[in-house]
C-alpha positions in Angstrom: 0.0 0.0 0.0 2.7 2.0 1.3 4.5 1.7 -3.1 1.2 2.5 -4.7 1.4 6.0 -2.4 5.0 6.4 -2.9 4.1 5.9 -7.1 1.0 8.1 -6.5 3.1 10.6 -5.0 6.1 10.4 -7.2 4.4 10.4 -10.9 2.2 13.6 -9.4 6.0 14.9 -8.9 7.4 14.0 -12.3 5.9 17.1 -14.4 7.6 19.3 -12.5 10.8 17.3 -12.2 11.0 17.1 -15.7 11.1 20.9 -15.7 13.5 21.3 -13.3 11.4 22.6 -10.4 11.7 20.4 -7.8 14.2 20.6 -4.9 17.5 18.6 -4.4 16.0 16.5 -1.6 12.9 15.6 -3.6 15.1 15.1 -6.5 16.9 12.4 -5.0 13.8 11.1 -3.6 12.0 10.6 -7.4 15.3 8.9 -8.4 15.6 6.6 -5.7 12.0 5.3 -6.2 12.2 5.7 -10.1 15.2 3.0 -9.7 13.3 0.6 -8.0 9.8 1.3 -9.9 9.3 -0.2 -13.0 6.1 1.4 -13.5 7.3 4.9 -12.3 10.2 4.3 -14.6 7.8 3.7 -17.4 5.8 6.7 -16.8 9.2 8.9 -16.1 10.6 7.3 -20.0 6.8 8.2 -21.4 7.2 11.5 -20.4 9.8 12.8 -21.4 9.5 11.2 -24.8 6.2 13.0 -25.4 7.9 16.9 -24.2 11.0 15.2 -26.8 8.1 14.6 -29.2 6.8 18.0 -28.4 10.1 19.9 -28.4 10.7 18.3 -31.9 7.5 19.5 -33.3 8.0 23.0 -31.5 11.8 23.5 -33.3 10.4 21.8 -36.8 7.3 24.7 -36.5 10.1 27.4 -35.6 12.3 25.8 -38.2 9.3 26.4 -40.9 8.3 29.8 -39.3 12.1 31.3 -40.0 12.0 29.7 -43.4 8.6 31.0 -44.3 10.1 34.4 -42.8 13.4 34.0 -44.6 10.8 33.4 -47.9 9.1 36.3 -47.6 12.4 38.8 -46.6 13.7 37.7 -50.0 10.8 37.8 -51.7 10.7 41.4 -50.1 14.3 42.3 -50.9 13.7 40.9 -54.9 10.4 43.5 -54.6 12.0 46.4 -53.1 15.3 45.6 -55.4 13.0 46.0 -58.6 11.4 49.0 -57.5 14.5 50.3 -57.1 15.7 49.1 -60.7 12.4 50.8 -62.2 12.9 53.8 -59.9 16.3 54.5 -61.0 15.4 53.6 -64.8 12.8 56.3 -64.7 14.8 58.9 -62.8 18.2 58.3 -64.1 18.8 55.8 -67.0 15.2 57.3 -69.1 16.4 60.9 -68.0 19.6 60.4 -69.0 19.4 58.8 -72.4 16.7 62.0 -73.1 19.0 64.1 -71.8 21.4 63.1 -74.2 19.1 63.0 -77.3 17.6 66.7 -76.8 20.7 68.3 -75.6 22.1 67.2 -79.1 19.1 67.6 -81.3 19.5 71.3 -79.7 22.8 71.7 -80.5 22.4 70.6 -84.2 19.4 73.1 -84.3 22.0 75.5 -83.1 24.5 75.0 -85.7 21.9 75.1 -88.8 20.7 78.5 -87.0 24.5 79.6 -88.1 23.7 79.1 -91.4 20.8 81.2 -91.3 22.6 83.9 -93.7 21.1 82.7 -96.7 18.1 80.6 -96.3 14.6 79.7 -97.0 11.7 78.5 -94.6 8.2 77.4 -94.8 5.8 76.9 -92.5 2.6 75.2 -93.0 -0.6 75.2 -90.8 -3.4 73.0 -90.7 -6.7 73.5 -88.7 -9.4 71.1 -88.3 -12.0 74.5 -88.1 -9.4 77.1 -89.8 -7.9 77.4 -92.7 -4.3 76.3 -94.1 -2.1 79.4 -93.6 1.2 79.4 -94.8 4.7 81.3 -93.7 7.7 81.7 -96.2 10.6 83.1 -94.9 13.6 84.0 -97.2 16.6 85.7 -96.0 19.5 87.3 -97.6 21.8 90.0 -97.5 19.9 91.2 -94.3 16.9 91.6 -95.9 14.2 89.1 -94.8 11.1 88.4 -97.3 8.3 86.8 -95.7 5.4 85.5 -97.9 2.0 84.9 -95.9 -0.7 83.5 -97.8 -3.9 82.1 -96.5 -6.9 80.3 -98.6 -10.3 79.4 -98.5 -12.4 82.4 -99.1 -11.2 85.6 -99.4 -7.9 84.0 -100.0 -4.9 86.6 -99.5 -1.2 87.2 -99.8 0.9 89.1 -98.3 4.5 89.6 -99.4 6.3 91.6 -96.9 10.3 92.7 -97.2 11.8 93.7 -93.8 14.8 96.2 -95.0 17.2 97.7 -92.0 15.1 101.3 -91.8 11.8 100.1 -93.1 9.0 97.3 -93.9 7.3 97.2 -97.7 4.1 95.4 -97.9 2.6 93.9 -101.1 -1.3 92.5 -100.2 -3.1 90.5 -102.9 -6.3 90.1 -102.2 -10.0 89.5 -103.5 -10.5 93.4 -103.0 -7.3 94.6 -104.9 -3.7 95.2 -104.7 -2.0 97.4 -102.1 1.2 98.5 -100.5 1.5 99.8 -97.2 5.4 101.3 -95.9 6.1 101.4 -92.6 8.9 102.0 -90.1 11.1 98.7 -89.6 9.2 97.0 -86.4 12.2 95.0 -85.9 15.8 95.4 -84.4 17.7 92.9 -86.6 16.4 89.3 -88.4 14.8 87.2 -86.5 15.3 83.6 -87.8 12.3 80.9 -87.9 14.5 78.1 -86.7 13.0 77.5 -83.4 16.4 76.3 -80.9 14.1 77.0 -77.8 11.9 74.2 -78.3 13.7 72.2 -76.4 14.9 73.8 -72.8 16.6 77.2 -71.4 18.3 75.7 -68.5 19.7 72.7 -67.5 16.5 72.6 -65.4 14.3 72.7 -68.0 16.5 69.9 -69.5 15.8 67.4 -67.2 12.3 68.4 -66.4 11.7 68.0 -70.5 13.4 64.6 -70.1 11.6 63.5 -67.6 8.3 64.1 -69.0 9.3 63.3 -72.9 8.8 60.0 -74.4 11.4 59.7 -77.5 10.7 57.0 -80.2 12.4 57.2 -83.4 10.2 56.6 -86.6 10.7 57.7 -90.5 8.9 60.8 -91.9 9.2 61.9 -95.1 12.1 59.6 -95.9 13.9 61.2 -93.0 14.7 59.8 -89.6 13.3 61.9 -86.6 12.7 61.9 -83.0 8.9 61.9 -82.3 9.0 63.9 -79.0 6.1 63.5 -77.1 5.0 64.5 -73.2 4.5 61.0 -71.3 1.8 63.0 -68.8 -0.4 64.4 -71.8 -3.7 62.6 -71.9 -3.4 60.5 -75.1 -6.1 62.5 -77.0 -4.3 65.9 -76.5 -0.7 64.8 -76.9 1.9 67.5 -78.0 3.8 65.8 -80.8 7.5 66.8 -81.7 9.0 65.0 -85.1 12.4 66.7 -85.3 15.2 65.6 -87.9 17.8 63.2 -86.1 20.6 65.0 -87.9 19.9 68.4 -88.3 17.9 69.0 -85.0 15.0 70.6 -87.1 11.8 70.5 -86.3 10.0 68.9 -89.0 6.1 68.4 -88.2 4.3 69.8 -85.0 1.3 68.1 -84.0 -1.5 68.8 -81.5 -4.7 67.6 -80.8 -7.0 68.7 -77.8 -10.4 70.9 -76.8 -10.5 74.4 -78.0 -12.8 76.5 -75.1 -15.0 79.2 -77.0 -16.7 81.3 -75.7 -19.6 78.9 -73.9 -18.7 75.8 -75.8 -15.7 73.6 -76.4 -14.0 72.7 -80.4 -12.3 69.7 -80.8 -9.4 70.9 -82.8 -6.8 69.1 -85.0 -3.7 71.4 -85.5 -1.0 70.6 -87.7 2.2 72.5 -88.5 4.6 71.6 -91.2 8.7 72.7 -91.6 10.6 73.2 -94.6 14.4 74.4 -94.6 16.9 75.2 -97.4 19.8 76.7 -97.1 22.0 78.5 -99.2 19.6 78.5 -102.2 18.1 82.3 -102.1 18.9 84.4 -105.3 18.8 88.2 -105.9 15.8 86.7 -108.0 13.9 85.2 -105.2 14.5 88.7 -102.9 13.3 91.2 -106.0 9.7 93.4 -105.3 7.1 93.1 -107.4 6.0 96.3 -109.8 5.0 99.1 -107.6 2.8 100.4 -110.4 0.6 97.7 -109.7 -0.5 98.1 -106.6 -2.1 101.0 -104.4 -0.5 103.1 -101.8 -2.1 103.0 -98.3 -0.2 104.4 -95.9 3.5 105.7 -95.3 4.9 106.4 -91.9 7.4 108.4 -93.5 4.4 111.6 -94.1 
């Protein structure tokens, strides 16, 4: 009676002697009768193999837990490491590579704006609700001749010559021929090549790159740069097609709505660049017979 007690008393005690919370004396009192128990030695092996079982099952679920952890950090790391790839693609290798390709395309605009001592230029607009106006610039000898003609009805043209001290105009139109002199309105020539399209600043530059897509396509026969502003809705888009080796714009094109008044056009514009250089004769910069048209008006009086 006196061993089923002792067993009673001992396997209540085992729990805690597993875990290391019993006292020395009782210590040696569970191992005493655990050494001479069979069945308390039995329930001692049992129990410890099921908190072995346990801790095994406890470091295989930690074991899991880090690698599910160590999973997901690198999964993290690959995530934040491409962000950072497209982050520095759009803010340093895109900029860059515009950067490059407008800085040049200015600077060739630059040089052909050298040549601008003898040169022709026309300029063509297209409306969706206007009329086609055009602009023809020719320049030589300091004088600059610029030919404006519109169509449609009442077509006209105007032929103006910009001399150093004064401006000659020659109007054709449905109503008759006129001339009208006045005072030159301008200090110097003014050339039509337009170098500022691109950017003032190095500022400007990489704000323009950063906003510009940049494909290359064929126009004309000729290479170009269509230059267009990533932001712009697509129905709106500011289009630039400039000439990959001169740095001349070639073709403008914008789309968007018009506000007038208390409604809003949907307007289509187009503008279209011609340049030759080198080509304009004394032929090309002559006035047409005075006689032929009617005076009608002369700052000089």
């Amino acid at each position: 009676m006196k061993e089923k007690k002792d067993c009673k008393i001992v396997q209540d005690l085992l729990p805690n002697y597993i875990d290391k919370l019993t006292s020395e004396e009782t210590n040696t009192y569970i191992e005493e009768h655990v050494n001479t128990c069979k069945d308390c030695k039995k329930v001692l092996d049992n129990m410890q193999k099921d908190i072995q079982l346990q801790e095994k099952k406890l470091e295989k679920k930690k074991v899991e837990y880090i690698k599910k952890y160590n999973r997901r950090l690198k999964t993290l790391k690959i995530t934040l490491l491409s962000i950072i790839c497209i982050l520095v693609v759009l803010f340093v290798v895109f900029p860059g590579r515009n950067m490059v390709i407008i800085a040049s395309l200015k600077n060739k605009a630059e040089v052909s704006n050298q040549k601008s001592d003898n040169m022709y230029t026309k300029i063509s607009h297209y409306s969706s609700i206007t009329s086609p106006l055009t602009f023809e610039y020719y320049y030589k000898d300091d004088i600059v001749k610029v030919i404006t003609t519109t169509s449609g009805l009442g077509a006209t043209t105007t032929t103006e010559y910009r001399y150093p001290d004064q401006s000659r105009i020659f109007t054709d139109a449905p109503y008759g021929k006129t001339l009208t002199i006045l005072d030159s309105l301008e200090e110097g020539y003014v050339s039509p090549i337009l170098t500022d399209i691109y950017y003032n600043s190095i500022t400007d530059l990489f704000s323009m790159s950063i906003k510009s897509k940049i494909e290359t396509i064929e126009l004309d026969g000729k290479e170009c740069y269509m230059i267009s502003n990533i932001f712009e809705n697509e129905e709106s888009k500011l289009r630039w097609y400039v000439d990959k080796d001169t740095g001349l714009l070639l073709k403008l094109v914008q789309r968007g709505l018009v506000q007038e008044q208390y409604q809003s056009t949907y307007q289509a514009t187009v503008i279209e660049y011609e340049y030759s250089f080198g080509t304009v004769t004394d032929e090309d910069m002559k006035e047409p017979d005075e006689t032929e048209y009617t005076l009608i008006g002369n700052d000089e009086e």
